[in-house]
N, C-alpha and C positions, 0 to 999 in steps of 0.2 A: 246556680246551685252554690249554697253558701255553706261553707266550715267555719270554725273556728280557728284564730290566726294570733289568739295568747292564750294559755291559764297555767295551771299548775301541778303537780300529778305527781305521789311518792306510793311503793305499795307497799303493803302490810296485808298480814292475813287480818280477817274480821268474821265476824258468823253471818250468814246472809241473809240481809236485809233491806227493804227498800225506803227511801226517804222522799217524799212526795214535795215536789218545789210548786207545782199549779200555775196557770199560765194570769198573768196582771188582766185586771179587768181595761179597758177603751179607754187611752188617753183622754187629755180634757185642754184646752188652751189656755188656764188660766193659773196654773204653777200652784206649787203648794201652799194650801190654806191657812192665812194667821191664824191662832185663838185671837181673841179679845187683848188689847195691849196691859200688859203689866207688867209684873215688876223683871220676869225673867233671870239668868243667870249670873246676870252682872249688876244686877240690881244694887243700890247703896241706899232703898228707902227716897231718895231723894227725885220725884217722876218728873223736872227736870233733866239731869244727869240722863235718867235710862232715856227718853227722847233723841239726847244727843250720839248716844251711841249705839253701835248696830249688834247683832245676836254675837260677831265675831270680840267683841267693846272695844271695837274700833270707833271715833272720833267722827260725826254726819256734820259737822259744820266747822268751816276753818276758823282759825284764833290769827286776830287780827291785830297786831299792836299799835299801837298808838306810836307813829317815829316820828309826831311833827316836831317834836325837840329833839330829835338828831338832827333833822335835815335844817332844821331852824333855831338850833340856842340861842338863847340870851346871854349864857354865859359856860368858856368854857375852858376848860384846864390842860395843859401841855406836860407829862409828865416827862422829864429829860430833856425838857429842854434846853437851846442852846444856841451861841452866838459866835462862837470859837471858829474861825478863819478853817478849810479844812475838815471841819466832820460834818459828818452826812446827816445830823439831828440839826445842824446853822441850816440845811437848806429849806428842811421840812417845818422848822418853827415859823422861817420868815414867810414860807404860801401859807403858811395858818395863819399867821398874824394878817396877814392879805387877804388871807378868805373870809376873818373873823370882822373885819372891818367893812368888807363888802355888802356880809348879813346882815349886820346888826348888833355882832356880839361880843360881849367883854373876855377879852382873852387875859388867862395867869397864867403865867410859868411856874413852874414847878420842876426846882434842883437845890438838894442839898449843898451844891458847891458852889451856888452862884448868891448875890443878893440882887443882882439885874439882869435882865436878859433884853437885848435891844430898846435900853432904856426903860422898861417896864422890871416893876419890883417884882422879885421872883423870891417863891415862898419854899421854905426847904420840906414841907409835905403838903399831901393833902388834906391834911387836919390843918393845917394853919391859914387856910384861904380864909378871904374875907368874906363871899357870901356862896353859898349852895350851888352847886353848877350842875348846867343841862349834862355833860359831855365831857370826858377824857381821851383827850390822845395819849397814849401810854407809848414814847420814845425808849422803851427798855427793850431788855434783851431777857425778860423772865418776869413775866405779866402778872404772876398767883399771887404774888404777894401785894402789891400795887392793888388788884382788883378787893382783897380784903378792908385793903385801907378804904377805897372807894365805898364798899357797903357800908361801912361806921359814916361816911362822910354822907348817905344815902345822895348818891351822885345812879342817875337814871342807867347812862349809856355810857359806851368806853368803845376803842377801838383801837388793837393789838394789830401793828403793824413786822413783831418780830415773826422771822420765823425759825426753820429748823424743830417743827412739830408733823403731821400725821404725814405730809408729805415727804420727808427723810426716811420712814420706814418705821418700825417696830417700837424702839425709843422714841421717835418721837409721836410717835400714836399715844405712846404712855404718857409722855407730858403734856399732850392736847387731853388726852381722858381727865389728868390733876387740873387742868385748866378748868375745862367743860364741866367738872365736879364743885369749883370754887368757885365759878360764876353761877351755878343753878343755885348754891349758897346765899349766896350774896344777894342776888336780888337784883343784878346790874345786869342790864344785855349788850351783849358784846359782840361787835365785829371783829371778825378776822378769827385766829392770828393769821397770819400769811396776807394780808391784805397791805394797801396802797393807799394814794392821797386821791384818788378819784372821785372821792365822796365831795369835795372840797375842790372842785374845779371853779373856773371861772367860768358861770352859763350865762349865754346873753338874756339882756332882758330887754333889750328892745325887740323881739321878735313875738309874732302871736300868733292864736289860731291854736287846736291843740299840739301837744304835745309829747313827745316820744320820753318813755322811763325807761333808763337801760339798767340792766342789773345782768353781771359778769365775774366771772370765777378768775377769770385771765386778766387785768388790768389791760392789758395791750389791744388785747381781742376786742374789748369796745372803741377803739380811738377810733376808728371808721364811722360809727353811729356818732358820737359827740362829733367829727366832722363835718357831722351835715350843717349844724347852722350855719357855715360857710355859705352852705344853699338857700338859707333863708328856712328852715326847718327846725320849728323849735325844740329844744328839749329840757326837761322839768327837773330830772333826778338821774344820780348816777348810783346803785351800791356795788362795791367791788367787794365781794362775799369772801372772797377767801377762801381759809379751810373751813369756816362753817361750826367752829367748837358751839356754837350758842344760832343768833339770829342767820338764817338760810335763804336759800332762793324763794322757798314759798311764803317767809314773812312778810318779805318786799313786793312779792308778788300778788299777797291777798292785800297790803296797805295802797298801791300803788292802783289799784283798781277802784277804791276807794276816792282816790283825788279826782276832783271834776274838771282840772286840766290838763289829767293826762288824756290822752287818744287812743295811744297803743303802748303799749308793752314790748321791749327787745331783750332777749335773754341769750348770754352767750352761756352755755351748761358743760361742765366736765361730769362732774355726778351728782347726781342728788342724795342729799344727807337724809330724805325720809321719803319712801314714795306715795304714800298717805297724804301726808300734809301736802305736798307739792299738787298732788289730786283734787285735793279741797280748793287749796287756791286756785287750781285753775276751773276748776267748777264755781267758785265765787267771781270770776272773771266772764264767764259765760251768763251767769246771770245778768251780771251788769253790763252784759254785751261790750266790753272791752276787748279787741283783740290782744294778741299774748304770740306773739313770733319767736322763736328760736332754734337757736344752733346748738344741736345735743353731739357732740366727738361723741365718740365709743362705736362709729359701727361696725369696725373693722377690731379685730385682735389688737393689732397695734397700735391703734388708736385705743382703745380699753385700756393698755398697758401704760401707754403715756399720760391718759389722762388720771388714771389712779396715781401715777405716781409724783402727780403735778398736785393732787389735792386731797389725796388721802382717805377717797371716799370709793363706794363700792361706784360702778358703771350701769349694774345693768345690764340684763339680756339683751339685746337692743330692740327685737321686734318685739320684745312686749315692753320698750319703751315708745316705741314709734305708735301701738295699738293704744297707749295709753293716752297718751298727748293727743292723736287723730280723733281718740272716744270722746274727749274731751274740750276737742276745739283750738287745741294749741296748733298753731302754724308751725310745723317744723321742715327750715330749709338750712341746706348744707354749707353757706359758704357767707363770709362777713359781708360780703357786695351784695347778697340777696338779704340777708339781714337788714340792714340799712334801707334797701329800696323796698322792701314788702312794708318792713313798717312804718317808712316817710306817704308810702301809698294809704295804709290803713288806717293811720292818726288822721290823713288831713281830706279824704272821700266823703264825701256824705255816702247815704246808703243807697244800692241802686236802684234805680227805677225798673229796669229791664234784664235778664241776663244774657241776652243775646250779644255778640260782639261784632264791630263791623271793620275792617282794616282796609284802610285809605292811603292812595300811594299815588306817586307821579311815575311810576314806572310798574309794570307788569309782572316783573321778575322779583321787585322786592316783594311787592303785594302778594305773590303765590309763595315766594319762600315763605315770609311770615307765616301765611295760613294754613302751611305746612305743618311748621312748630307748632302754632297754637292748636289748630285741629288735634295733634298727636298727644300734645298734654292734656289733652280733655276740655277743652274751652267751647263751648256753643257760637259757631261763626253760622247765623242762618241767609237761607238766601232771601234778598231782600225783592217785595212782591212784585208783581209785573209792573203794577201803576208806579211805585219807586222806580224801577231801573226806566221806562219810559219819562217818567219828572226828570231824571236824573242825564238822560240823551238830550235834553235840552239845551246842555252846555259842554254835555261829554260827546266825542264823536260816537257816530253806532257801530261803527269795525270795534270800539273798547268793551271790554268786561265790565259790566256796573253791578253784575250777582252779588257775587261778595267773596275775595274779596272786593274792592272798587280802585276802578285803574282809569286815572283822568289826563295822561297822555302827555301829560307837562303842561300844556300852553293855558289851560285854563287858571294855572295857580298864579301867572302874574296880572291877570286883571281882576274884574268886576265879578266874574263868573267863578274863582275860586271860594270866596267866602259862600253864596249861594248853594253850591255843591256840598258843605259840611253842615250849613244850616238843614238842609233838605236831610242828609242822612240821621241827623242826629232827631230828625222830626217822626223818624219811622218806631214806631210805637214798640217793635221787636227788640232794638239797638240799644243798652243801656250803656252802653264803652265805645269810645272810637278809639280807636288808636292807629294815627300815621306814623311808621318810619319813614322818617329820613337818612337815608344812607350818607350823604355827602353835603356841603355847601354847596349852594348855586347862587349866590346873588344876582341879581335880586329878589330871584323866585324863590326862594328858601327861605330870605328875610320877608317877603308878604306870607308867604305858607302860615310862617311859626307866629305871626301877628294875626290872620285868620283865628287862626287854631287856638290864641290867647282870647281874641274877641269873642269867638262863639262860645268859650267857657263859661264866660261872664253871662252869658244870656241863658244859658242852659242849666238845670238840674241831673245833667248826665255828665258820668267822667270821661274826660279827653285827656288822652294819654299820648306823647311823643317818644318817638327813640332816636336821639341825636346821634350819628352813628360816624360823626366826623374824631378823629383819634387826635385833636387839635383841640378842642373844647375852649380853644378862645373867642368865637367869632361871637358878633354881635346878638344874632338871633341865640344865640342860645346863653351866651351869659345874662346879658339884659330881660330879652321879650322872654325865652321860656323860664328863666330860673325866675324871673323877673313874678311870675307870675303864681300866686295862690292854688288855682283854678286848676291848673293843667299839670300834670304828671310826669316828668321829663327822665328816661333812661336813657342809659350810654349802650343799651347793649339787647338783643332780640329775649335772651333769655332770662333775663331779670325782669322785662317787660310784662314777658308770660307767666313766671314763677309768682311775681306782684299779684298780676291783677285774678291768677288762679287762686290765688289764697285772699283776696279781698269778696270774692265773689263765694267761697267756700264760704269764708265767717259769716257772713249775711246768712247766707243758707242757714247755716247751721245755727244761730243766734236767734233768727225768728222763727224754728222750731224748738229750741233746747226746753228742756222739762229736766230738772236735775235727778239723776236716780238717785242720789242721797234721798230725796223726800220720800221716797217708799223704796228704800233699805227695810229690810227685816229687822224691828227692834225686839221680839223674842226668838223663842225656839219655837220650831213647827212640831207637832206631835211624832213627827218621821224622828225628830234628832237623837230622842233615847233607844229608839230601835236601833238604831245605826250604832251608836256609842256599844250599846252592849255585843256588836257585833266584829269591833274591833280589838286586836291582836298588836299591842304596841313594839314598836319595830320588827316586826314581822311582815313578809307579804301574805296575804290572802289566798285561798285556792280561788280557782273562775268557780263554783260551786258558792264562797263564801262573800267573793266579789257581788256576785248577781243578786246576793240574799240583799248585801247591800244598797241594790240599786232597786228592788223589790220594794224597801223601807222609804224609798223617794218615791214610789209609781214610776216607777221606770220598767217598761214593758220587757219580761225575757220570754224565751220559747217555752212550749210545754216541756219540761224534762222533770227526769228521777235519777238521783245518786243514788247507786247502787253499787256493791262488794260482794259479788258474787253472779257466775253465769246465769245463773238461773234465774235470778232476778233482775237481771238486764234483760231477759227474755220478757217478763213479764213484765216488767215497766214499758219495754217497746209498742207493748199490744195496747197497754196504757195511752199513752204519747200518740200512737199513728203513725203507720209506716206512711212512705220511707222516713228513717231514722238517722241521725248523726251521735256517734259516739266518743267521748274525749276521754281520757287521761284529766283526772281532778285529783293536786295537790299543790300545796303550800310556795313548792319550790321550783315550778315548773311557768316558765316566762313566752317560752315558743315552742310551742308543742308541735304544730306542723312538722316542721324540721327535724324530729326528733319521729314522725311518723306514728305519734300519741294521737290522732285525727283519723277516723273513719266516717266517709259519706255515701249517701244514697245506700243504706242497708234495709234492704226489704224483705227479708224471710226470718225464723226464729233461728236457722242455722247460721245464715251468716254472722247478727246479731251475739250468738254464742259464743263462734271460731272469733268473732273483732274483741270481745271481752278477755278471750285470751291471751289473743295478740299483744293487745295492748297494753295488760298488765307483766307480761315476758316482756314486752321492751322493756318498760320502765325499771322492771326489777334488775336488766341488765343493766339499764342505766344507772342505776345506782337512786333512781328519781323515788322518794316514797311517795304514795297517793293515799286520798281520802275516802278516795273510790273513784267510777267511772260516771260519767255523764250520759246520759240516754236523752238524746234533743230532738225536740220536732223539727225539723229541715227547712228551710224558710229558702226558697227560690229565688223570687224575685223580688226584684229591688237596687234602688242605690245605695252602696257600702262608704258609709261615712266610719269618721272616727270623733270622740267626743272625751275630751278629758279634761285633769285636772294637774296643773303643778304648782312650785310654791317658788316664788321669784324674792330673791333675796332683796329688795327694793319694796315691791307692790303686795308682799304676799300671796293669798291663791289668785293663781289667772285660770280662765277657761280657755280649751284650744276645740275648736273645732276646723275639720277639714275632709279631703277624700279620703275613705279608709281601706282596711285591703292590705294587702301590698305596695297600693299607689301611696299611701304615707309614707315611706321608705322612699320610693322612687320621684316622686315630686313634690314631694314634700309643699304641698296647696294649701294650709294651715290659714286661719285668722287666729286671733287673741284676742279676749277680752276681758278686762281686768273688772273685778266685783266693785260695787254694785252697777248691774245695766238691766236695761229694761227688754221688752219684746223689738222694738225697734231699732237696738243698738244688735241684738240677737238676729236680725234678718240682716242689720248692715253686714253684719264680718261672715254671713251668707254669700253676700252680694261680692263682697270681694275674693273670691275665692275664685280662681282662674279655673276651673271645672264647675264653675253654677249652671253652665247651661244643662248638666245632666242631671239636675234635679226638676228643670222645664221640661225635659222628653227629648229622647235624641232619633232619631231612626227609627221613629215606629213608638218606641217606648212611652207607656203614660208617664204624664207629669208627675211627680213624686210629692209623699202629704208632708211640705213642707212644714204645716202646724204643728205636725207632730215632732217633726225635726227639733223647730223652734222652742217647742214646752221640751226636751230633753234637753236641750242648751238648759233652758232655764230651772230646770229641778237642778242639773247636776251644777248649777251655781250657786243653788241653796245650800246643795251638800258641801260644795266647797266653805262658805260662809260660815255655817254651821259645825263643820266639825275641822274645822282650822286646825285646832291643835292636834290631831287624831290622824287625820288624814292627810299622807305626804304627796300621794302619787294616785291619780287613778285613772287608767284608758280602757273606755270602751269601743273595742276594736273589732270586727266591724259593729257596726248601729248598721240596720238595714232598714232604710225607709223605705216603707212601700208605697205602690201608686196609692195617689191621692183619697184620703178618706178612708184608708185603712190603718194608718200608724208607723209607729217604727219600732223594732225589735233589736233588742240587748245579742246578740248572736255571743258575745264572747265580753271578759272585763279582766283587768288586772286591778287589784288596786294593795298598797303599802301605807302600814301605819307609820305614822311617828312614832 
């Protein structure tokens, strides 16, 4: 038996009368119907343009810029330069001049006080160079003016290493905004301010294979990923983003997907300056099936507070940063050592064959720990078939486990019979991953293991994973044979191992299913949108009366009910409607009516129905509450109480929230997110993760619940979000009662707030 658990309820005398709401005609699975595409409300004439953007004129495809003359000048300019024994611009000109000679590129100095700067003529502006240049390093301590000169000089790029801008606070937000104003001016794109020389490192070039692109807000926070080629793992590009006044995480990120020798993407993130574009980009990333890893701070208060104050940029709710990145395909893991090893894993894998995984050990106790962890992170360890684990006693004693995981006892790994044993596993058509730890050295059986386990790479199109597990990391087998090696996958540690190959195994997934919901974004208005618009009350809340009207204008299913202002016409709308009846409290300013004892249920006779009419307008008028009237609803039993809403995320804009509704939203707060545009399938996924789905399958008896109907409510009220963005700040449909299967789901109750 279901009440109502929000609306809104103030009283006023009125003359009596009843207003007829009628109950929605039979869901449908296929969301609300376009017109024919045209020009719609953000239209410019230009069909073009309206293609690119959605009903909200928000932006369906990322803007990609062209940085191979950043990352590649022919020629480029040092402003403040210097050579003076002592300042901190002598140290930065001479890795320039070091970097510029590395590229390719002709370096000028540029300083009014000098006529040479390490032997090179140095030109007292930028107007006085002698030829056009890719690129400025701007060595000042007050960029606006500097970046002017550049536009006259039509010089491309620039890159502001001063800081004491957004991330100082208030003043310096105001001289990042004069900045960000005089570089959109100008014409010139600009890194930093706040930013470092890590664009300009020395990358090796004798290393191959693809290649890892880091892009980082923290300079320091990537020195772990640049590390690796230590390991023999190449890497392509560095941007150290900074505060972001101009070029961001997601310019680097849509051009970087772009290169055919990058592999993967490493992203160290404090905030994101737009969450839009960052979406785009990594939606252009998934098309090109690029993976995209990163480390996002903010999930914690504290962390949110450091990282704003490190970069000047909003954080983000975090779960509907986490929903976002997930919808999207971006790898997000917590820590710089999983950084580095997810995307040295991701760049240099082929794609798998298999997702099942097999874990191979000389001892019993690693092999069950392992299969411990991975099992519990969600990794597919299947057991491997009779005629396998028979092949496999061949060279395994039969007292050993060879299920899986596979425990071969020690003795077989120093002879003939260890390589045999991995060849055999990796031949089981289940197994797309093997991965042995090794806990410790043993020589000589750890040096033939890790030489096995290199050879059968080479012969195999399956990934072979190692975990070196010795806290010494000098020995032979592992500096030489596994680093040594392309092939093979080598961690220091069980759960980088699992975080790795969990998120190599996701992108694959996810990559040869992806369908971008940009491509069927809504490019107009649906006929619902003027209904709704004329229905809203800007900064004002709604009553649940004028909420439901709303949700009526999407097809969105309410109960039978009649507003009515007066007893006698709550009598008569009941007879209307069909006992038993539920009665509410409807007005403007009323949020929890329950608690407030504005809710009457199971009313079955015209008396009761009269005395509740009473009742309920003497609270309210005690309260102080005005109403609209009261609610006379048809009573809706059975069912699962979801909850289905909208809010507005200072980063993403509208998100969808769905989860349990009730009271259990309060108490367990079970929620998904998912941020506009998705489709029916992204719509079932933030189903799927909802730690109470099983009560939508039937629990104890219970019919299974008409998920479809569920799913098309997600999906109108994501149109509504899209559609009336600027109107619509807030809106919970609390509970949504879906019923057993093939019957629908019903609006029980709604709040919703204009902008």
């Amino acid at each position: 038996m279901l009440g109502s658990t929000h609306g809104t309820l103030t009283t006023h005398s009125r003359p009596a009368r009843v207003v007829a709401c009628g109950e929605q005609p039979p869901h449908t699975v296929h969301g609300v119907s376009d017109p024919p595409h045209g020009g719609g409300p953000h239209s410019d004439g230009d069909p073009a343009r309206d293609v690119d953007r959605d009903v909200s004129g928000r932006p369906l495809h990322a803007h990609v810029p062209d940085l191979d003359r950043f990352f590649r000048p022919e020629s480029v300019a040092v402003v403040g330069a210097s050579d003076s024994a002592g300042r901190p611009n002598t140290g930065i000109t001479r890795q320039l001049i070091a970097w510029a000679e590395r590229v390719g590129a002709r370096l000028h100095p540029v300083n009014p006080g000098r006529d040479q700067v390490f032997g090179r003529p140095c030109h007292a502006t930028v107007a006085d160079l002698p030829e056009p240049v890719d690129l400025a390093v701007l060595l000042v301590g007050d960029p606006v003016p500097v970046i002017e000169q550049l536009a006259e000089a039509k010089v491309k790029f620039a890159v502001a290493f001063a800081s004491g801008f957004a991330e100082t606070g208030e003043d310096g937000a105001a001289a990042q905004a004069r900045l960000a104003e005089a570089t959109g001016r100008s014409g010139v794109r600009l890194l930093g301010p706040n930013t470092n020389l890590n664009a300009f490192e020395n990358f090796r070039d004798d290393l191959t294979g693809p290649a890892i692109a880091l892009i980082t807000q923290s300079g320091h926070q990537g020195r772990p990923v640049f590390a690796l080629q230590e390991l023999g793992i190449r890497l392509s590009h560095w941007a150290p983003t900074g505060n972001e006044a101009d070029l961001e995480t997601a310019d680097f990120l849509s051009y970087f997907t772009s290169r055919p020798e990058v592999g993967a993407i490493a992203a160290y993130v404090e905030g994101l300056k737009d969450g839009r574009s960052f979406l785009l980009a990594a939606d252009r990333a998934a098309r090109n099936k690029v993976p995209v890893v990163a480390v996002k701070v903010g999930r914690t208060e504290a962390g949110a507070r450091t990282a704003a104050s490190h970069t000047g940029k909003l954080t983000g709710a975090d779960g509907v940063v986490d929903a976002a990145m997930r919808q999207f395909g971006v790898i997000r893991v917590d820590g710089l050592d999983e950084l580095q090893d997810t995307a040295a894993l991701l760049a240099r894998a082929r794609k798998p064959v298999a997702e099942g995984i097999a874990v191979y050990s000389i001892s019993g106790g690693t092999g069950a720990h392992f299969a411990d962890l991975a099992s519990a992170a969600g990794l597919p360890l299947p057991d491997l078939p009779d005629a396998k684990q028979a092949e496999l006693h061949q060279w395994i004693p039969d007292y050993l486990s060879v299920a899986n995981p596979i425990d071969n006892g020690g003795h077989p790994v120093g002879d003939w019979r260890g390589r045999k044993i991995i060849d055999a596993i990796l031949a089981d058509p289940s197994i797309g991953v093997l991965i042995c730890p090794i806990t410790g050295p043993f020589p000589p059986m750890s040096d033939k293991l890790a030489q096995d386990l290199v050879d059968a790479a080479e012969q195999t199109d399956k990934l072979v994973c190692v975990v070196w597990g010795s806290p010494v990391g000098t020995e032979d087998a592992y500096r030489t044979t596994l680093l040594g090696s392309s092939r093979v996958a080598t961690f220091r540690t069980f759960a980088n191992c699992i975080t790795a190959v969990r998120g190599y195994l996701d992108h694959h997934r996810f990559v040869a299913g992806y369908r971008s919901p940009f491509d069927d974004a809504p490019r107009v208005l649906s006929p619902s949108a003027p209904k709704a618009q004329a229905l809203m009350r800007p900064g004002r809340q709604l009553s649940e009366h004028g909420a439901k009207q709303l949700l009526r204008a999407y097809g969105i299913r309410v109960p039978r009910e009649q507003l009515v202002t007066s007893a006698a016409a709550s009598v008569r709308a009941a007879s209307l409607v069909g006992y038993p009846v539920v009665m509410k409290a409807s007005g403007p300013q009323l949020a929890h009516k329950t608690e407030l004892g504005l809710v009457k249920v199971g009313l079955t006779s015209a008396s009761q129905v009269r005395d509740a009419y009473r009742e309920l307008t003497d609270i309210a008028r005690y309260e102080g509450v005005p109403l609209d009237g009261v609610l006379v609803c048809q009573m809706v039993e059975r069912g699962v109480e979801m909850v289905v809403g909208v809010t507005h995320d200072s980063l993403f804009g509208p998100t969808v929230t769905v989860g349990l509704g009730g009271v259990l939203v309060e108490v367990l707060r079970d929620v998904a997110v998912g941020v506009p545009p998705f489709g029916e399938d992204q719509a079932r996924a933030m189903l799927g993760e909802l730690r109470g789905h099983a009560l939508l399958e039937g629990v104890r008896g219970a019919p299974p619940a008409d998920v479809d109907a569920l799913v098309e409510v997600v999906l109108r009220v994501q149109r509504m979000a899209l559609e009336l963005d600027g109107d619509l700040a807030e809106l919970d449909i609390n509970p949504l009662v879906v019923l057993p299967r093939g019957q629908g789901a019903v609006a029980l109750d709604a709040l919703a707030i204009c902008h």
